[in-house]
C-alpha positions as CSV (number, residue, x, y, z in Angstrom):
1,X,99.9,69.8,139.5
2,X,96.6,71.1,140.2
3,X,94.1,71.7,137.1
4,X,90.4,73.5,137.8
5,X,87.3,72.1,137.3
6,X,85.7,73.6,134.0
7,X,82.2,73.9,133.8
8,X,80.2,71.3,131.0
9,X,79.4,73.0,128.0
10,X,75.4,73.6,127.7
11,X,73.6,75.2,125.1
12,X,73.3,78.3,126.8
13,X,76.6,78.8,127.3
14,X,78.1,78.0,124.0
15,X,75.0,80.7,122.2
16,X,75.4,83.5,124.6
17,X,76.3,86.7,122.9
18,X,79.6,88.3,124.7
19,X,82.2,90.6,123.5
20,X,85.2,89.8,121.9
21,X,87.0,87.0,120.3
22,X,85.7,84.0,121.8
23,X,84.5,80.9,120.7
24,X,81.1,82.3,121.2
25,X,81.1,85.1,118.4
26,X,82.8,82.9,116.0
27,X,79.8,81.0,116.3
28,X,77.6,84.1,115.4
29,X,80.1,85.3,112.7
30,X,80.0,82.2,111.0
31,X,75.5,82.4,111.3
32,X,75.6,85.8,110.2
33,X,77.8,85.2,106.9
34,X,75.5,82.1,106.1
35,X,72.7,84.5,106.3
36,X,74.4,87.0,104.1
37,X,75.4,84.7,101.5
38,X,72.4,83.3,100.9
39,X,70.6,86.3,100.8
40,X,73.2,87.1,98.4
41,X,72.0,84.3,96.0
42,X,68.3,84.6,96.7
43,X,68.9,88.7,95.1
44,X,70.9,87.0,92.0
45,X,68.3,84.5,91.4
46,X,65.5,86.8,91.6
47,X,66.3,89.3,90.5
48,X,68.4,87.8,87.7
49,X,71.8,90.0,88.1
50,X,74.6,89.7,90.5
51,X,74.6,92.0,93.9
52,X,76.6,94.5,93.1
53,X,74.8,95.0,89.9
54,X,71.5,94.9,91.7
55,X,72.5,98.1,94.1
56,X,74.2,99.9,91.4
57,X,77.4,99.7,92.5
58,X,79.2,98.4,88.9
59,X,77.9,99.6,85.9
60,X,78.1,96.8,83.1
61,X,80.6,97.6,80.1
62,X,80.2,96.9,77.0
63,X,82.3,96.7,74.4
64,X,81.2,97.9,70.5
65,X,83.5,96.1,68.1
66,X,83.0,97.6,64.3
């Protein structure tokens, strides 16, 4: 049985951006949601409302009990 030699892993390898499902992009997937959810909780502690809220995208109910 013959196996081929695989190249060490170096830093430019593994942060490369290429197409497709590779071990590569899930690296960048998982940056880019760290980057979105705490830019997500930077909006809801400054501005003092949740995101959706924030972009008008759910309007608050409220109930008027007599």
């Amino acid at each position: 049985m013959t196996t081929s030699p695989k190249a060490p892993a170096t830093a430019v390898n593994l942060n490369s951006w290429r197409w497709g499902f590779t071990p590569q992009a899930e690296s960048w997937n998982g940056r880019f949601a760290m980057l979105g959810f705490v830019a997500a909780l930077l909006t809801e502690y400054l501005s003092g409302q949740g995101v959706l809220h924030f972009y008008n995208l759910v309007q608050t109910v409220t109930t008027v009990v007599k």
